[in-house]
SEGU-118846 format. One record per residue (C-alpha): residue number from 0; x negated, y, z; chain; residue in one letter. Coordinates in steps of 0.5 Angstrom, whole numbers, plus 500, padded with zeros to 3 digits. Layout:
% residues N
+-----+-----+-----+-----+------+------+
| pos |  px |  py |  pz | unit | code |
+-----+-----+-----+-----+------+------+
| NUM |   X |   Y |   Z |    A |    A |
...
+-----+-----+-----+-----+------+------+
% end
This chain:
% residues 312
+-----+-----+-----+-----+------+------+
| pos |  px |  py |  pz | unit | code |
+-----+-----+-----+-----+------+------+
|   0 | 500 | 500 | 500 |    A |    X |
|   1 | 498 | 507 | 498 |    A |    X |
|   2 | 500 | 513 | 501 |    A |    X |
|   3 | 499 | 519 | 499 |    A |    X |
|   4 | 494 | 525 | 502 |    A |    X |
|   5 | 498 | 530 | 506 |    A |    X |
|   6 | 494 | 535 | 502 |    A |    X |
|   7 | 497 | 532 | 495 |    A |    X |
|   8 | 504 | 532 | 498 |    A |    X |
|   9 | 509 | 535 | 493 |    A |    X |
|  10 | 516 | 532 | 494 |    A |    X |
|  11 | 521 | 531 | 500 |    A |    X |
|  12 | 527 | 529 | 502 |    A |    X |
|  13 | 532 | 532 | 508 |    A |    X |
|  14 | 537 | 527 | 510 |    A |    X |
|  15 | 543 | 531 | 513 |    A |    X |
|  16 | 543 | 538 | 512 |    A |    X |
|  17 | 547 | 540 | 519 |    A |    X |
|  18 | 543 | 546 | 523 |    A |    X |
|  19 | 537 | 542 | 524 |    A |    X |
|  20 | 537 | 539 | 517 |    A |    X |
|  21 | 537 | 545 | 514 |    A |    X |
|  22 | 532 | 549 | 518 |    A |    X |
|  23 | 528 | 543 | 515 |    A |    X |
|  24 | 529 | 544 | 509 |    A |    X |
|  25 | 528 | 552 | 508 |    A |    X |
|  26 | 521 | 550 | 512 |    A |    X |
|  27 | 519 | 545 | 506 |    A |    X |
|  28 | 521 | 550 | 501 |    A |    X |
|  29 | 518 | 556 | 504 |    A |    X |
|  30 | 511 | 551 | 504 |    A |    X |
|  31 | 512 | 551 | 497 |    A |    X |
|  32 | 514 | 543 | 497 |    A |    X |
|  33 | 521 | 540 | 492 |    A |    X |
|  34 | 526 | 538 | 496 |    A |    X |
|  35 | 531 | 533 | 495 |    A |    X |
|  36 | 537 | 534 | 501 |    A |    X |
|  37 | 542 | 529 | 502 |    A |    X |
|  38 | 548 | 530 | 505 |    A |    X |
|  39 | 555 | 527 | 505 |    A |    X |
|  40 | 560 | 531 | 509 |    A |    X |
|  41 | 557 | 539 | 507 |    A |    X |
|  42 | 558 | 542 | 501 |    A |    X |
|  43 | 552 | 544 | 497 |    A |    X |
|  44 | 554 | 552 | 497 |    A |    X |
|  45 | 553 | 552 | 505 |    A |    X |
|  46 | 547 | 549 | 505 |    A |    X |
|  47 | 544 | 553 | 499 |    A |    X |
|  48 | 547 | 560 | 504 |    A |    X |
|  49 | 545 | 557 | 510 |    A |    X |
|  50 | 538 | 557 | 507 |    A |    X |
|  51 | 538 | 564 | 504 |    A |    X |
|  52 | 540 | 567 | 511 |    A |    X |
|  53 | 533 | 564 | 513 |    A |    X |
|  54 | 530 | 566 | 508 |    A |    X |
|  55 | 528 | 572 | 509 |    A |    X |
|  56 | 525 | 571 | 516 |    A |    X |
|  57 | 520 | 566 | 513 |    A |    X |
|  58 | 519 | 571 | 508 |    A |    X |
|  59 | 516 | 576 | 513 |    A |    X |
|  60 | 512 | 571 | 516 |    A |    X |
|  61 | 508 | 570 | 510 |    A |    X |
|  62 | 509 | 565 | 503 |    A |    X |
|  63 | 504 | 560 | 499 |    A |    X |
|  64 | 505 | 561 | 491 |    A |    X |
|  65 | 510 | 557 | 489 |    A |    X |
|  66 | 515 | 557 | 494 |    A |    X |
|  67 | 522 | 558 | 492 |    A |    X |
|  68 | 529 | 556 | 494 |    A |    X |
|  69 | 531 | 554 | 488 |    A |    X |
|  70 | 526 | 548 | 489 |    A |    X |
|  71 | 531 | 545 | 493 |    A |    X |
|  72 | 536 | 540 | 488 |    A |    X |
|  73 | 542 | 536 | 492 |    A |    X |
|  74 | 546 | 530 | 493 |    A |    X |
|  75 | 552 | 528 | 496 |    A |    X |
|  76 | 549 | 521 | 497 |    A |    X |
|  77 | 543 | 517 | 497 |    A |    X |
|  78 | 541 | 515 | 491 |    A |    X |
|  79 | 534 | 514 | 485 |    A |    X |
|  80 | 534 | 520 | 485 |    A |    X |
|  81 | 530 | 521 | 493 |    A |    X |
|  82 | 525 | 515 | 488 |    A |    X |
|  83 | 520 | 520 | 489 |    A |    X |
|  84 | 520 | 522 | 495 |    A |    X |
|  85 | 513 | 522 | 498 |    A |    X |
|  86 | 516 | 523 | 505 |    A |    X |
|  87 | 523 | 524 | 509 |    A |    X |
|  88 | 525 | 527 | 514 |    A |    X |
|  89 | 531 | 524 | 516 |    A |    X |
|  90 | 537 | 528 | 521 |    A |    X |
|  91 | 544 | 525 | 521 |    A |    X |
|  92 | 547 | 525 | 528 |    A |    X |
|  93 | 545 | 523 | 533 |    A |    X |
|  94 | 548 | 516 | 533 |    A |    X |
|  95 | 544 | 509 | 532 |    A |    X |
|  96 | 548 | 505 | 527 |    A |    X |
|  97 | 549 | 511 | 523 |    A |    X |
|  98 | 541 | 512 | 523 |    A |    X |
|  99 | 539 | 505 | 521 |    A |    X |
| 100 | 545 | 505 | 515 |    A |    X |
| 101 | 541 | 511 | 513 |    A |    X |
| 102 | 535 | 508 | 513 |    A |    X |
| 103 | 538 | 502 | 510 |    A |    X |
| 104 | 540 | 505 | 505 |    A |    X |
| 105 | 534 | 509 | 504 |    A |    X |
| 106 | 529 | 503 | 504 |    A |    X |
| 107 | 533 | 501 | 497 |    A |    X |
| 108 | 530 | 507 | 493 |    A |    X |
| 109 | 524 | 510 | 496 |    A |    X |
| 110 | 518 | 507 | 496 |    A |    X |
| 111 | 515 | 503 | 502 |    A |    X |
| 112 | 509 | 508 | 503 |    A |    X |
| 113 | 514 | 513 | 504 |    A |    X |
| 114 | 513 | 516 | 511 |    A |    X |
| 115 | 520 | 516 | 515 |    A |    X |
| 116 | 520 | 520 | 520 |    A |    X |
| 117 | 526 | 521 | 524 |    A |    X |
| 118 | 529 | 529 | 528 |    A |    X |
| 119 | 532 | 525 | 533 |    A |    X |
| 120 | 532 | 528 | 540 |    A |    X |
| 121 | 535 | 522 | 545 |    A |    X |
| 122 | 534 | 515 | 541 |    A |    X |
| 123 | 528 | 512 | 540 |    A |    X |
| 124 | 523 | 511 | 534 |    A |    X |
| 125 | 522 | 503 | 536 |    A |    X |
| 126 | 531 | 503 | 536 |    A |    X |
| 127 | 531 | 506 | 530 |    A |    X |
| 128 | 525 | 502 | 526 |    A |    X |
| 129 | 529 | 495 | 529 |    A |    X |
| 130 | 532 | 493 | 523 |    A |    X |
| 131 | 529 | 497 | 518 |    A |    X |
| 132 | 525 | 493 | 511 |    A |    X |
| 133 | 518 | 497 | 512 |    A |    X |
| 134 | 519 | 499 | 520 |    A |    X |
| 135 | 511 | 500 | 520 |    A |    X |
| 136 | 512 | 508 | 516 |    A |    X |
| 137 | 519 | 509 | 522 |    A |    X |
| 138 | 517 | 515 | 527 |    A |    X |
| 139 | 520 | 520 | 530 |    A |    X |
| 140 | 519 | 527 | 528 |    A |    X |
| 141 | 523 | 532 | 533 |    A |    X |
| 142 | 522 | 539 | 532 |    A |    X |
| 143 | 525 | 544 | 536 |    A |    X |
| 144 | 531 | 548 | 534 |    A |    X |
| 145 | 531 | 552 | 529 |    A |    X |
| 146 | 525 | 548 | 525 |    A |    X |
| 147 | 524 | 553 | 520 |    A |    X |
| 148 | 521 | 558 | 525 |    A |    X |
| 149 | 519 | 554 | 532 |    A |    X |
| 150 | 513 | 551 | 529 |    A |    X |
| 151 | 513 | 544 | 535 |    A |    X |
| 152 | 513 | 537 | 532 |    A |    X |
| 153 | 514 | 532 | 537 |    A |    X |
| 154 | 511 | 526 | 533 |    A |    X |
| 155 | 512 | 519 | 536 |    A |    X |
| 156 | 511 | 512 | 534 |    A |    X |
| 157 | 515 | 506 | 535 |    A |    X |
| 158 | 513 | 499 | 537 |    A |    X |
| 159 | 513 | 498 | 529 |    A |    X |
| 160 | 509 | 503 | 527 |    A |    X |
| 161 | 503 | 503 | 524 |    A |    X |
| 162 | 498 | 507 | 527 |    A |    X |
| 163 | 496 | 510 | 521 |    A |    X |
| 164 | 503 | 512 | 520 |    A |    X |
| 165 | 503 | 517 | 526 |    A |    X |
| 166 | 496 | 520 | 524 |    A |    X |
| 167 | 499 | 520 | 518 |    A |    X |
| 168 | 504 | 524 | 519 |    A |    X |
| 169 | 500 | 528 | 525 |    A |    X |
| 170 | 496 | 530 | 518 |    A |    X |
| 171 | 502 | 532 | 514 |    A |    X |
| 172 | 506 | 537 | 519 |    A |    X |
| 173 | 499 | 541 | 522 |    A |    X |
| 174 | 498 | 541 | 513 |    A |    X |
| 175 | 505 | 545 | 513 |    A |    X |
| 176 | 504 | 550 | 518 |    A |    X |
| 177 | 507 | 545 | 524 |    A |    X |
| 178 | 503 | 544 | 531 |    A |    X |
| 179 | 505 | 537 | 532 |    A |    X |
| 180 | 504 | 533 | 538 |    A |    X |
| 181 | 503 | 526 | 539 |    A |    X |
| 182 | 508 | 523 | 544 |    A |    X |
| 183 | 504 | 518 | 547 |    A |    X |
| 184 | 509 | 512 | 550 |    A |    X |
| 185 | 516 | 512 | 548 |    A |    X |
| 186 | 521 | 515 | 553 |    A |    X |
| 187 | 529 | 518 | 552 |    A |    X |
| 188 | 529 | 526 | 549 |    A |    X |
| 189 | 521 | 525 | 548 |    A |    X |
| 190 | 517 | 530 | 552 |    A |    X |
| 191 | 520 | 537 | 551 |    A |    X |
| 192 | 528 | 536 | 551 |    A |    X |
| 193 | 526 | 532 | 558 |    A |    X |
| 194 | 523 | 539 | 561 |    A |    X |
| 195 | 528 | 543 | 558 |    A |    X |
| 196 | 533 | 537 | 561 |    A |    X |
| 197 | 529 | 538 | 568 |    A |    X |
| 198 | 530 | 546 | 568 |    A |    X |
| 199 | 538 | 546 | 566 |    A |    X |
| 200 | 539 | 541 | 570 |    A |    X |
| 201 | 536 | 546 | 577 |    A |    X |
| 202 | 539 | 552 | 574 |    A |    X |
| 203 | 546 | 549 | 574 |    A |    X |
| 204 | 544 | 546 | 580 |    A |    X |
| 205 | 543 | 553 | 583 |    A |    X |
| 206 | 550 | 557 | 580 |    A |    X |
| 207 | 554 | 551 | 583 |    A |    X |
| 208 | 551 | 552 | 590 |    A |    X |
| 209 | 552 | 559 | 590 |    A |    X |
| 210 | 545 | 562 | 589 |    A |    X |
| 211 | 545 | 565 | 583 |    A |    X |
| 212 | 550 | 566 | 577 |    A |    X |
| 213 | 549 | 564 | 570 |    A |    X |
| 214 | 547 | 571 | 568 |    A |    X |
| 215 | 542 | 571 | 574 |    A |    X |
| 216 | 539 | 564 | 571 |    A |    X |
| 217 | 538 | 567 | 564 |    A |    X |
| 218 | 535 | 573 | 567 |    A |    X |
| 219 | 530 | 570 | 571 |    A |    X |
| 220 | 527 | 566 | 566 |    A |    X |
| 221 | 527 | 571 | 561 |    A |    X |
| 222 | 524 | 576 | 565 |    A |    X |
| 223 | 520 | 571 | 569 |    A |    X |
| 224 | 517 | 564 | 567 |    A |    X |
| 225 | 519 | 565 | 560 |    A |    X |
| 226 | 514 | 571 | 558 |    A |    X |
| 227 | 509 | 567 | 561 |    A |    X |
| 228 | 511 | 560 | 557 |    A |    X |
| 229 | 511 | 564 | 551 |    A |    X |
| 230 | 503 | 563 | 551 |    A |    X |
| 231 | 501 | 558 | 557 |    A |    X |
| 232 | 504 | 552 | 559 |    A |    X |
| 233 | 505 | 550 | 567 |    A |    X |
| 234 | 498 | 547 | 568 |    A |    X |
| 235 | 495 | 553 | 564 |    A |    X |
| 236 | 499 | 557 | 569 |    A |    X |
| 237 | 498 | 553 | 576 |    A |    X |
| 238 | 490 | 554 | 574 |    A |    X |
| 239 | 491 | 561 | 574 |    A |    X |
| 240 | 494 | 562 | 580 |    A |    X |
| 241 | 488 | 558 | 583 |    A |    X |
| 242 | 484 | 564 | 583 |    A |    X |
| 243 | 477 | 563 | 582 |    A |    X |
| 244 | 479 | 555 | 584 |    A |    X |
| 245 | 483 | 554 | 580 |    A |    X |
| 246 | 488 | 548 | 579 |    A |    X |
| 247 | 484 | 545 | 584 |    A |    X |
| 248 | 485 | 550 | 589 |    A |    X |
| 249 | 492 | 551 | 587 |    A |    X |
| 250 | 493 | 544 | 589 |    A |    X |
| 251 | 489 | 544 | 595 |    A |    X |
| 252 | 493 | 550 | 597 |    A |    X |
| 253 | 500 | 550 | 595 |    A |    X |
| 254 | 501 | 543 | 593 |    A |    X |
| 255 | 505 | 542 | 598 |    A |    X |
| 256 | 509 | 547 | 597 |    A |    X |
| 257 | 510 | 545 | 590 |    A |    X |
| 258 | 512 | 538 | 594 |    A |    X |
| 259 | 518 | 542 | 598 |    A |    X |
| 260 | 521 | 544 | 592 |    A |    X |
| 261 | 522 | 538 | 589 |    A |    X |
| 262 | 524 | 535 | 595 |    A |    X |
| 263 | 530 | 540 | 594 |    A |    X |
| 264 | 532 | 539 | 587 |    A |    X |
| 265 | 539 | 538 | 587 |    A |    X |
| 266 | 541 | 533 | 581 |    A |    X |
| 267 | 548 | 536 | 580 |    A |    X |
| 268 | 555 | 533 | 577 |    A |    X |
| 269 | 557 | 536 | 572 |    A |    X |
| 270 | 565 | 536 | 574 |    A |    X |
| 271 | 571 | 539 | 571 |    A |    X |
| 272 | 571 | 545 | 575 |    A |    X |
| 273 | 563 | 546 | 574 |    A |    X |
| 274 | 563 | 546 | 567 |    A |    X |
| 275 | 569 | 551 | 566 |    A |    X |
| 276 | 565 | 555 | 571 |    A |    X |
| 277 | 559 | 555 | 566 |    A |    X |
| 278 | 563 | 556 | 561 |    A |    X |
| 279 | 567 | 562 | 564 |    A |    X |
| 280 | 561 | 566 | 566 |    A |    X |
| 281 | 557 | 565 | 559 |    A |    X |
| 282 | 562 | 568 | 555 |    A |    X |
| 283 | 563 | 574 | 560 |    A |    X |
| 284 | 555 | 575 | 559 |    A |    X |
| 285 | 556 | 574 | 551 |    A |    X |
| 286 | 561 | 580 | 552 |    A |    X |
| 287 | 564 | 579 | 545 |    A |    X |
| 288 | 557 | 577 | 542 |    A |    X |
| 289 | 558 | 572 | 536 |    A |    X |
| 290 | 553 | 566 | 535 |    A |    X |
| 291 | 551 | 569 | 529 |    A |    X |
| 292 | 548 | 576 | 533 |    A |    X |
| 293 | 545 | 572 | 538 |    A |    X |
| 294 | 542 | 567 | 532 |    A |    X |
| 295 | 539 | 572 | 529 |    A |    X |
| 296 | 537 | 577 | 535 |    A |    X |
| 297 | 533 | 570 | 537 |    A |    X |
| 298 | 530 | 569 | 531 |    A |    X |
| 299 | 527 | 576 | 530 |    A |    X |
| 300 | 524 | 575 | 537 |    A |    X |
| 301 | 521 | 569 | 536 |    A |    X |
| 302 | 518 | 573 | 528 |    A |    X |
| 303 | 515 | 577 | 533 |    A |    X |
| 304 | 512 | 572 | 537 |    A |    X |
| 305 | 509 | 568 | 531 |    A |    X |
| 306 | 506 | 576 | 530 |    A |    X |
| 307 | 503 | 576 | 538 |    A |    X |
| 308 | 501 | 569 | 537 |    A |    X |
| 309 | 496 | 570 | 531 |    A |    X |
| 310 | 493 | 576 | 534 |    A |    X |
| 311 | 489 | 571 | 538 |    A |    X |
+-----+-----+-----+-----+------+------+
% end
C-alpha cells in the first residue's frame, strides 16, 4: 500500500456538512485543496452559504495560491466520484451504527490507502474502525469548534490503527495549518472536551449552589483564566506561580490547597428544574443577541487572536 506525502495532498473529501463539516470543508479550500462533500440531508445551497459566510475571516488570515471556493463539488450520496480521495474527513452525527455505515460505504469507493479520520468527539476510534475492511487507516481526528478557525486537532488511533496512519495523519494536519495532537491512550470525549466537561461540570455545580449566577461564571472565565489560556495551559500557568521554583515550589506549597479544592468539587445533576434555571439565565445574558451575533463576535476575537499569537 502506498499512501501519498502529506505535501502532494491535492483531493479531500468531507462527510457530513453540518456545523463541523462544513468548517472543515471551507478550511481544506482556504489550504488550496479539492474538496468533495457528502452529504444527504443538507442542500448543497446551504453548504456553499455556509461557507461563503466563512470565508471572508479565512481571507483575512491569509490564502495560499489557488484557494478558492469554487473548488468544492457535492453530492448528496457516497459514490465513485470520492475514488480520488486521498483523504476523508468523516463528520456524521455522533451515532456508531451510523458512523460504521459511513465508513462501509466509503470502503466500497476510496481506495485502501486512503486515510479516514473520524470528527468524533465522544465515540472512540477502536469503535468506529470494528467492522471496517481496511481499519489500519481508521483514526479520530477531533477539531474543536469552529475548525475553520481553531487550529487544535486531536488525532487518536484505535487499536486497529497503523501507527504509520497516525503519523500520517499527524504530518497532513500540521502540512495545512493544524496544531495536531497525539492523544496517547483512547478515553471517551478524547483530552480536550473532558476539560471543558471538568469545567462545565463545576461551573453548573456553582450556579446550582447559590454561589454564582450564569453571567457571573462567564465573566469570571472571561475576564479571568480565559485570558491566561488563550496563551499557556495549566502546567504553564502553575509553574508561573511558583515564582523562582517553579512548578516545584508550586506543588511544594500550595499542592495541598490545589487537594482541598478537588476535595470540594461538586458533581451536580442536571435536573429539570437545574437546567431550566440554566436556560432562563442564558438568554436573559443574551439580551436578544442572536446565535449568529454571537458566532460572529466569536469569530472575529478568536482572528484577533491568530493575529496576537503569530506575533510571538
Amino acid at each position: 500500500m502506498t499512501r501519498a506525502a502529506t505535501a502532494e495532498i491535492q483531493q479531500v473529501a468531507v462527510i457530513g456538512a453540518g456545523t463541523i463539516g462544513a468548517s472543515w470543508a471551507a478550511y481544506f479550500l482556504a489550504r488550496g485543496l479539492d474538496v468533495a462533500v457528502v452529504d444527504p440531508a443538507r442542500p448543497e445551497v446551504d453548504v456553499r452559504q455556509a461557507i461563503d459566510g466563512m470565508w471572508p475571516a479565512l481571507e483575512s488570515l491569509g490564502l495560499p495560491p489557488g484557494a478558492d471556493p469554487s473548488r468544492m463539488r457535492f453530492s448528496a450520496a457516497i459514490d465513485a466520484r470520492l475514488a480520488s480521495a486521498q483523504f476523508v474527513q468523516e463528520n456524521v452525527p455522533e451515532h456508531l451504527p451510523l458512523k460504521q455505515e459511513t465508513l462501509r460505504a466509503l470502503e466500497e469507493v476510496i481506495g485502501p490507502e486512503a486515510i479516514v479520520s473520524s470528527s468524533a468527539s465522544a465515540l472512540l476510534a477502536s469503535e468506529i474502525q470494528a467492522e471496517a475492511r481496511h481499519p489500519q487507516r481508521v483514526l479520530v481526528g477531533h477539531p474543536f469548534n469552529p475548525p475553520h478557525l481553531i487550529p487544535l486537532v486531536e488525532v487518536v488511533g484505535g487499536a486497529q490503527t497503523a501507527p504509520e496512519a497516525v503519523r500520517w495523519a499527524l504530518d497532513f494536519y500540521r502540512a495545512i495549518g493544524k496544531t495536531p495532537v497525539q492523544v496517547k491512550k483512547e478515553a471517551v470525549g478524547h483530552i480536550a472536551n473532558r476539560l471543558t466537561a471538568a469545567l462545565f461540570r463545576e461551573a453548573v455545580h456553582l450556579v446550582a449552589e447559590g454561589s454564582a449566577t450564569v453571567e457571573d461564571i462567564d465573566t469570571i472565565i472571561a475576564q479571568g483564566p480565559g485570558l491566561r489560556w488563550a496563551w499557556q495551559g495549566p502546567f504553564t500557568t502553575y509553574h508561573l506561580a511558583g515564582g523562582s521554583g517553579g512548578i516545584a515550589q508550586y506543588l511544594h506549597h500550595l499542592g495541598p490547597t490545589q487537594e482541598l479544592r478537588w476535595q470540594t468539587l461538586g458533581s451536580p445533576q442536571l435536573t429539570t428544574e437545574l437546567a431550566a434555571q440554566i436556560v432562563r439565565e442564558v438568554e436573559e445574558m443574551m439580551a436578544g443577541l442572536s446565535l449568529t451575533q454571537l458566532a460572529q463576535t466569536r469569530d472575529t476575537g478568536l482572528i484577533e487572536l491568530h493575529r496576537l499569537k503569530a506575533l510571538r
